[in-house]
N, C-alpha and C positions, 0 to 999 in steps of 0.2 A: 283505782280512781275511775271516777265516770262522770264526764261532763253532761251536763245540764242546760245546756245553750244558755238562755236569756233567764236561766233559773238558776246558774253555777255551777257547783260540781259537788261531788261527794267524792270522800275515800275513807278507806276502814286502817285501822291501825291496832295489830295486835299485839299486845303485851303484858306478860305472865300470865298467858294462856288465855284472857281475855278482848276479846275482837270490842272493838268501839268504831259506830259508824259516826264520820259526820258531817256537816254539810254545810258549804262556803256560799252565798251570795256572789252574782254576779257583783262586778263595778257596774254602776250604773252610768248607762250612757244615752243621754235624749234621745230620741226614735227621730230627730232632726240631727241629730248628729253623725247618726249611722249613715256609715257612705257604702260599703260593701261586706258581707258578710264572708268574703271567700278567703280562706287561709285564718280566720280566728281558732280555727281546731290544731293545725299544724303552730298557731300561734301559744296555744297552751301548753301545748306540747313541749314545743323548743324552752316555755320557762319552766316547764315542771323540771325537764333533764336539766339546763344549767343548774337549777336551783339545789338539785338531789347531786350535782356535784360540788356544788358548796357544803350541802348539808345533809348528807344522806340518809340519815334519821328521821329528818325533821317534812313529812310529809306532806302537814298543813300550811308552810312555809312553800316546797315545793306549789301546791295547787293555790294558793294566793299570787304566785308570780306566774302562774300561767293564767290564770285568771286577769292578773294586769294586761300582759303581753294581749289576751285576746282582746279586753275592750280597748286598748292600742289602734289593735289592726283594723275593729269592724269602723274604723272612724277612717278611713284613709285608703282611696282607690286603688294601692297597691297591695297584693297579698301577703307582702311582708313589710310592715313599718318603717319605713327608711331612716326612722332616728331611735333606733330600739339599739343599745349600749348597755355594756355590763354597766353602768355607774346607776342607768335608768332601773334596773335589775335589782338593785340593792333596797 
């Protein structure tokens, strides 16, 4: 996986010997709505890992919840989103 700031991310997925790269859209969030950009990366992060412990297969699933989680957090002056909840997760 490799994030893309305001571009997304990408990740590769191999199986039966074939590698497939591919590549996720940010959530889009108004350039008036962005309050801080600090901790959106640690914010990907924390959804990709919940997410690969729900689903540990399912990659593109993992990088769309870290993807949430980041455009969460660049909306909101704290580095971690104060109402980010497994139900929010789902």
């Amino acid at each position: 996986m490799v994030t893309l700031g305001t571009q997304g991310a990408a990740f590769g997925d191999s199986t039966l010997g074939h590698t497939r790269m591919q590549r996720l859209r940010a959530h889009p969030v108004p350039a008036r709505d962005v309050v801080d950009v600090n901790g959106a990366g640690d914010a990907f992060c924390a959804g990709v890992c919940w997410s690969l412990l729900q689903a540990p297969a399912d990659l593109q699933a993992a990088c769309e919840c870290g993807l949430r989680l980041a455009a969460l957090t660049v909306q909101t002056e704290a580095t971690v989103h104060p109402h980010i909840a497994a139900a929010l997760l789902q």
